[in-house]
C-alpha positions as CSV (number, residue, x, y, z in Angstrom):
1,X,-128.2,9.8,11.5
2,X,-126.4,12.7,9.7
3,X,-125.5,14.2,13.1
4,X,-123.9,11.0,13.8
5,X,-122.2,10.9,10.9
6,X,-120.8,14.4,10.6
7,X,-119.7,13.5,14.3
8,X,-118.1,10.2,13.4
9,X,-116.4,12.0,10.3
10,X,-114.7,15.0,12.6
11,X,-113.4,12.7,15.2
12,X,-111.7,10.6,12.9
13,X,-110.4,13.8,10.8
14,X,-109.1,15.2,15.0
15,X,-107.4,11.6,15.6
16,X,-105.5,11.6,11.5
17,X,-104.2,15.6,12.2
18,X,-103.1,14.7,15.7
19,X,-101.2,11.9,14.4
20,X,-99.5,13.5,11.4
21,X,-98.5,16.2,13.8
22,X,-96.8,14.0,15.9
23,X,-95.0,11.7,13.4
24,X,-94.1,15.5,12.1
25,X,-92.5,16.4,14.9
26,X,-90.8,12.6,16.0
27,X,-89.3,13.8,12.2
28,X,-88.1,16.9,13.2
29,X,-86.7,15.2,16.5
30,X,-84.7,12.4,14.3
31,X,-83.5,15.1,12.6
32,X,-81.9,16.8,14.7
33,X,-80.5,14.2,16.9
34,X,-78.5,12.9,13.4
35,X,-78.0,16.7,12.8
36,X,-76.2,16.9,16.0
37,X,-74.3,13.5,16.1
38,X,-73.1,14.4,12.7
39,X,-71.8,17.6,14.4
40,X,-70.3,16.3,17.1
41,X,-68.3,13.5,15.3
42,X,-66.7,16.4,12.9
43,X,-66.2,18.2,16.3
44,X,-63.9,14.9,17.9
45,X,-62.5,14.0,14.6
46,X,-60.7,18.1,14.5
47,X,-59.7,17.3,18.2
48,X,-58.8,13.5,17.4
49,X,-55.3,14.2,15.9
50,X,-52.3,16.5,16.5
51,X,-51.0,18.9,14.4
52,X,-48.6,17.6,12.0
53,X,-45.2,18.3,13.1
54,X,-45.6,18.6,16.9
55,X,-43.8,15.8,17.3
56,X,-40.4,17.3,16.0
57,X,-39.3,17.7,19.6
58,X,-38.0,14.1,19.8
59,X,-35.8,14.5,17.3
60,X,-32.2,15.5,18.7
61,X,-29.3,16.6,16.8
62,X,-27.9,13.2,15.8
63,X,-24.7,12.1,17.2
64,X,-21.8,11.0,15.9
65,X,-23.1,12.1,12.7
66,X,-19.7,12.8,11.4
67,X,-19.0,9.0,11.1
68,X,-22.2,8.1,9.4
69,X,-22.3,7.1,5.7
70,X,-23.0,9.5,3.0
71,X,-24.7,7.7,0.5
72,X,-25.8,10.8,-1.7
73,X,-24.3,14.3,-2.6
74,X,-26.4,16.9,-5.0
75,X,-25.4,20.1,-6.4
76,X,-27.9,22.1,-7.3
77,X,-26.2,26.1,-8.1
78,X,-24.7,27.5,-5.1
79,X,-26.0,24.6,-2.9
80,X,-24.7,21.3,-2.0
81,X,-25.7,18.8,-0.1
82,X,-24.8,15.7,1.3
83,X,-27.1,12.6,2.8
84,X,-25.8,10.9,5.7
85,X,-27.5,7.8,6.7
86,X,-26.4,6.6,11.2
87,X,-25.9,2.8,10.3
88,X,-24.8,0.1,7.7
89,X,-27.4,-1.7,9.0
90,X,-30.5,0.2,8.0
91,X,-28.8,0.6,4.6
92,X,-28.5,-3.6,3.9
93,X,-32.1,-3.8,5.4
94,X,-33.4,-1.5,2.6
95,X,-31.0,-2.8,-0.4
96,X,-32.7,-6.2,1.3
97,X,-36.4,-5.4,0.8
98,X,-36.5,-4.4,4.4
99,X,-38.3,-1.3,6.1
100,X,-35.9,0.5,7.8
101,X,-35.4,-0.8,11.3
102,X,-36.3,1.8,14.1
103,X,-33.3,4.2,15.2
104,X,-32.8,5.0,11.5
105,X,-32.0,8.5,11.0
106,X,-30.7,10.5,8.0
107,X,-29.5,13.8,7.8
108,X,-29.3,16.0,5.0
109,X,-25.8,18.5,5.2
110,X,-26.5,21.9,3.1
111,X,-23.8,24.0,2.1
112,X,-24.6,27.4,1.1
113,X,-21.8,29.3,-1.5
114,X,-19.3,26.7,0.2
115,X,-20.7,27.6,3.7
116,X,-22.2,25.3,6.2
117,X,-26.0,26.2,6.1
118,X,-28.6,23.8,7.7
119,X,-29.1,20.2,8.5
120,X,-32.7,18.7,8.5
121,X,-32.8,15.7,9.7
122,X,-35.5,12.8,9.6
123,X,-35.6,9.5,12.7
124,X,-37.6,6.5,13.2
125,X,-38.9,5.0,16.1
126,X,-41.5,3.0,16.9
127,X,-44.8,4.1,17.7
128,X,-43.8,7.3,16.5
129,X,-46.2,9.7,14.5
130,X,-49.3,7.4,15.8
131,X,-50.9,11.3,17.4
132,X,-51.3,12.6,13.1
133,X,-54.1,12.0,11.1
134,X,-53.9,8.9,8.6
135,X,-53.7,11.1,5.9
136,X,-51.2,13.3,7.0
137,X,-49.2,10.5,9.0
138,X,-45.5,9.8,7.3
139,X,-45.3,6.6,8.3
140,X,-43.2,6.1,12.0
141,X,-40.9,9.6,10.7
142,X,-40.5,12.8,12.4
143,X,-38.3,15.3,11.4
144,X,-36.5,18.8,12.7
145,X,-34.2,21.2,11.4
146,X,-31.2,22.9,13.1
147,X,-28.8,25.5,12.3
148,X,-25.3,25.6,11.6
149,X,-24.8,25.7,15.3
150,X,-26.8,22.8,15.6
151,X,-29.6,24.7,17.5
152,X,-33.2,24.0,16.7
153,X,-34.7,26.3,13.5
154,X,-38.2,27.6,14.9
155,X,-40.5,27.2,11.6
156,X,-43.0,25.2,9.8
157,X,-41.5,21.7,10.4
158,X,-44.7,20.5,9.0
159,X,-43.5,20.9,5.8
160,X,-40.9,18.6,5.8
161,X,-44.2,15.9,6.5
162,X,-45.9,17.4,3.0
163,X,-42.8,17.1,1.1
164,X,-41.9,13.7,2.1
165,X,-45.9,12.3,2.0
166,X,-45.4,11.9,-1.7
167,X,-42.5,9.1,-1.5
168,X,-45.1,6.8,0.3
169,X,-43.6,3.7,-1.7
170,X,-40.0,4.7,-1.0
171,X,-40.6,4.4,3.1
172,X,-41.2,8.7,2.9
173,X,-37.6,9.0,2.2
174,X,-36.4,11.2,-1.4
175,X,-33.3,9.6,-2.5
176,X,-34.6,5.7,-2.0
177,X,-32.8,4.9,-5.4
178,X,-29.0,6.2,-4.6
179,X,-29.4,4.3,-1.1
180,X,-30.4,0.6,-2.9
181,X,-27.7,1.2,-5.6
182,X,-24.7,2.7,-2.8
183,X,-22.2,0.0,-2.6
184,X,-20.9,-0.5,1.4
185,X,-17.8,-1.8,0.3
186,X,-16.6,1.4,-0.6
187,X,-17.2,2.2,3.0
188,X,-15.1,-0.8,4.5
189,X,-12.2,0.1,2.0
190,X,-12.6,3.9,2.6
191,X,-12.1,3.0,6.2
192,X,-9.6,0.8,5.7
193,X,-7.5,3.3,3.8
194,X,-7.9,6.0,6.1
195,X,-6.7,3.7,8.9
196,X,-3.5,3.0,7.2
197,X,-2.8,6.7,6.7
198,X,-3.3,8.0,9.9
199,X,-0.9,4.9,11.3
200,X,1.3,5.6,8.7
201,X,1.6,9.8,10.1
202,X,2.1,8.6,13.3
203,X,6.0,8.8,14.3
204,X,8.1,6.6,16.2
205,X,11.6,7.9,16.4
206,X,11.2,7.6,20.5
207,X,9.6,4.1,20.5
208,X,12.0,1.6,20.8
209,X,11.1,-2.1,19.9
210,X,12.7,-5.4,21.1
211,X,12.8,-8.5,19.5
212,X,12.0,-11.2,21.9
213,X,12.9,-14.8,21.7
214,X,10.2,-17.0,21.4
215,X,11.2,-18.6,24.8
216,X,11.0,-15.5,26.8
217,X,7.0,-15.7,27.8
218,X,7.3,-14.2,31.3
219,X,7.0,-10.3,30.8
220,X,9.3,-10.0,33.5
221,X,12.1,-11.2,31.3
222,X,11.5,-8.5,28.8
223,X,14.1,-5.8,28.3
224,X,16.6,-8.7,29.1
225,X,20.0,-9.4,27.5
226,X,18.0,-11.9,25.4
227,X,16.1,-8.9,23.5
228,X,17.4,-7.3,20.9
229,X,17.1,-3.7,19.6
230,X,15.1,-3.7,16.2
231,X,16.9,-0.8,14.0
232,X,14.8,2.4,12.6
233,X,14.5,1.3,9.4
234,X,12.5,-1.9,10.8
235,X,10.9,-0.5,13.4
236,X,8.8,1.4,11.9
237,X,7.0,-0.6,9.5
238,X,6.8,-3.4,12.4
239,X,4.8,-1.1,15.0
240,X,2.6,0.0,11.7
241,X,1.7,-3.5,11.0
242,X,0.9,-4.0,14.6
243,X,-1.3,-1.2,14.6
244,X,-3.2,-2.2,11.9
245,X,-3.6,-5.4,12.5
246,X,-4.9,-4.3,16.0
247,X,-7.8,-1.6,14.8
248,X,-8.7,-4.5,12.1
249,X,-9.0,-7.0,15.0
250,X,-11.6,-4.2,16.5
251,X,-13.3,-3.4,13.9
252,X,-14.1,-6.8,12.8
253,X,-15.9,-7.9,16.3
C-alpha cells in the first residue's frame, strides 16, 4: 500500500514539474514575441517619416516677387528686413478667419549693413509636408533659403521647421499680427499713385493728337480735314488721362 502510494505521490509531483516547465517556457516565448513586436514597431516608426526638411526642394525662388506686398519691415541693428506676402488674396483670407489658401508664399528680404543678404522663403501646397512626423510636421509649409543671387543656400533647412513649430495657432507663420492689422488699401492707392507718375514722366512732344468729330466713326476718315490738331499744352494732359483711364480699366477686371 505504501509502495503504491509513494508511486502515486512521484507521478503526480513528474506530471506538476512538467507542467510548470512548460507554462515557464510558453512565458518566456510570449515574451519575446511582444519583446520583438515592440522592437520592430520602434524600428518602422524611425523609417515611417522623412527627415524634416527634405522637402525644401519644391520650393522655387518665387516669381514676380518684386510685385508682391510687403506687409512687414523690422530693423533689428545692422539688419533689415522686409516680408513680402505673393497675393491680396491670401492676405483677406487671413484678416477673414481663413487658412491661407494653397499657393501662398511669403518671403522674408534681409539686408545686411544696407546690403542685399538672403531671402528665406516659406510656400503652401496641398498635400505638402504629409512625409514628416506629426510632431515635427508644420502644417502644409516647406521652406528654403537662397542667396543674394537667388541660388539655393546648402544648410540646415530644418531649422526653419523648429523655429516656425512654435506659431502653431498663427498657421506656423511669425508675423500673423502685422498681416491681420495691414490695411490693402494702402496697396490700391500706392498703386494708383505710382501709375500716375510713371504716365505723368512719359513725354509726348512727337505724339500728335486729333480731335475727331463725333460723326466721323469710320477710322478711315481719321486724319481728315474734319480733325483738328489738339495744341501742346492740351495734349498732354489728354493722352495722360487716357492712359490712366486705360491701366485702371485693366487693373480693375
Amino acid at each position: 500500500m505504501k509502495k503504491r502510494l509513494f508511486h502515486l505521490f512521484s507521478l503526480l509531483l513528474t506530471l506538476t514539474l512538467t507542467a510548470c516547465n512548460n507554462n515557464e517556457n510558453d512565458t518566456m516565448d510570449n515574451s519575446m514575441d511582444i519583446s520583438q513586436q515592440e522592437e520592430n514597431s520602434s524600428g518602422a516608426k524611425s523609417g515611417e517619416y522623412a527627415e524634416i526638411g527634405s522637402g525644401a526642394s519644391l520650393v522655387k525662388f518665387p516669381k514676380d516677387l518684386e510685385k508682391g506686398i510687403v506687409f512687414a519691415t523690422y530693423d533689428r541693428g545692422d539688419i533689415h528686413e522686409d516680408i513680402y506676402q505673393n497675393s491680396k488674396e491670401a492676405i483677406e483670407a487671413v484678416q477673414n478667419g481663413e487658412e491661407f489658401p494653397s499657393g501662398t508664399v511669403i518671403t522674408l528680404v534681409g539686408y545686411k549693413d544696407g546690403e542685399l543678404d538672403q531671402f528665406l522663403v516659406m510656400e503652401k501646397r496641398t498635400g505638402w509636408g504629409s512625409q514628416y512626423s506629426p510632431e515635427e510636421r508644420n502644417g502644409e509649409w516647406e521652406y528654403q533659403h537662397f542667396t543674394p543671387d537667388r541660388e539655393v543656400v546648402k544648410d540646415d533647412i530644418g531649422r526653419c521647421s523648429s523655429c516656425h513649430a512654435n506659431q502653431e495657432r498663427d498657421q506656423y507663420i511669425n508675423s500673423m499680427d502685422q498681416l491681420k492689422e495691414f490695411d490693402l488699401g494702402e496697396v490700391a492707392q500706392s498703386k494708383n499713385s505710382s501709375t500716375e507718375a510713371t504716365i505723368a514722366a512719359i513725354t509726348t512732344e512727337h505724339w500728335k493728337v486729333s480731335e475727331i468729330s463725333a460723326h466721323m466713326n469710320d477710322s478711315k476718315d481719321v486724319n481728315k480735314g474734319e480733325s483738328n490738331l489738339i495744341d501742346d499744352g492740351e495734349k498732354a494732359k489728354k493722352i495722360q488721362d487716357v492712359l490712366l483711364k486705360m491701366y485702371l480699366q485693366q487693373y480693375k477686371s
